[in-house]
N, C-alpha and C positions, 0 to 999 in steps of 0.2 A: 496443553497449555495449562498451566499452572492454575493461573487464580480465574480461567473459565472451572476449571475441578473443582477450587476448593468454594467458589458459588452453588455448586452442580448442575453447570450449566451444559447442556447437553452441545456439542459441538465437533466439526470437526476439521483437522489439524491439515493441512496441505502443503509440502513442501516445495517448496516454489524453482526450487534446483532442479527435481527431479521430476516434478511436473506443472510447469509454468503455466500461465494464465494464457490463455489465449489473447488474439485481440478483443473480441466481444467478450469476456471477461471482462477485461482490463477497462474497457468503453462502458461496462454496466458499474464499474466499484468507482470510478471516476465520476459517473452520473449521480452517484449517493453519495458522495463523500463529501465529509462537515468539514477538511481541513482545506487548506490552499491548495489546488491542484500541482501545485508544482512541488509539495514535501511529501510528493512520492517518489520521486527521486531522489535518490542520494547522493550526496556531492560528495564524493569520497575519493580516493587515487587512480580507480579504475576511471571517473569520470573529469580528473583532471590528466592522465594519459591520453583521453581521447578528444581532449581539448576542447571541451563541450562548455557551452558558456550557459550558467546561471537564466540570465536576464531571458535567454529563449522559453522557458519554460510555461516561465509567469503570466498565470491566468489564462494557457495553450493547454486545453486537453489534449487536441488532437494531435503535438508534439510531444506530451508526457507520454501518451500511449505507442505512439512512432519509438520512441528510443527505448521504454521495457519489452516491446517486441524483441525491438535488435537486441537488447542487453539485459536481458532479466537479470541481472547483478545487480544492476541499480533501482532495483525495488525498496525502496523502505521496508521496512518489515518491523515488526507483524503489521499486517492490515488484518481489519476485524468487520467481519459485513452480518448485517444482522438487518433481515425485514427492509430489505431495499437501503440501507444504510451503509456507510462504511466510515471509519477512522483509521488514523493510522494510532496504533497501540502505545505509543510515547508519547510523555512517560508513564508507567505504568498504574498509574491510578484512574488511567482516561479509559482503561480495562474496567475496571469495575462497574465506573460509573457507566459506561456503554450496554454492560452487560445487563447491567442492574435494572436498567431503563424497559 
C-alpha cells in the first residue's frame, strides 16, 4: 500500500481474494469501524445480480457480516485496521489521516 510506505508505516497487505477474512475477522473490523456499517459493502453489478437490497444492510452488522461470508466480492476495499480500529480507505486522504493518528 502505497501511502502506508511512503508514511513508513509498517503494515501488512492482505488480499482479500485469496485470503478472505473470516467471520470473526469480519465481526472484529465491524466492531472498530468509524464508518456506517453498511459502506462495507459494495453496491456494485455483482450485488445488483443478486438482487440484494440496500435498505437490509443499514445499521445490520450481523447482515453486512452474513453476505461477505457468502460473497467476499463485495467487500469494500481497502479496509485499514489499526489498534482495534478500522475504516474503510475512501477516499484516499482518510489513509493518511488514519494512519497518521
Amino acid at each position: 500500500m502505497a501511502v502506508a510506505e511512503e508514511l513508513g508505516v509498517e503494515h501488512e497487505v492482505i488480499v482479500y481474494i485469496k485470503t478472505p477474512p473470516s467471520k470473526e475477522d469480519l465481526e472484529a473490523i465491524v466492531a472498530g469501524l468509524e464508518d456506517p456499517v453498511e459502506d462495507l459493502v459494495r453496491k456494485d453489478s455483482l450485488f445488483k445480480k443478486k438482487e440484494l437490497n440496500a435498505d437490509d444492510y443499514v445499521g445490520n452488522p450481523e447482515a453486512v457480516v452474513d453476505i461477505l461470508v457468502k460473497h467476499k466480492q463485495l467487500l469494500q476495499r481497502p479496509v485499514l485496521v489499526k489498534d482495534g480500529k478500522a475504516i474503510i480507505g475512501r477516499p484516499k486522504a482518510r489513509i493518511v489521516d488514519f494512519l497518521s493518528a
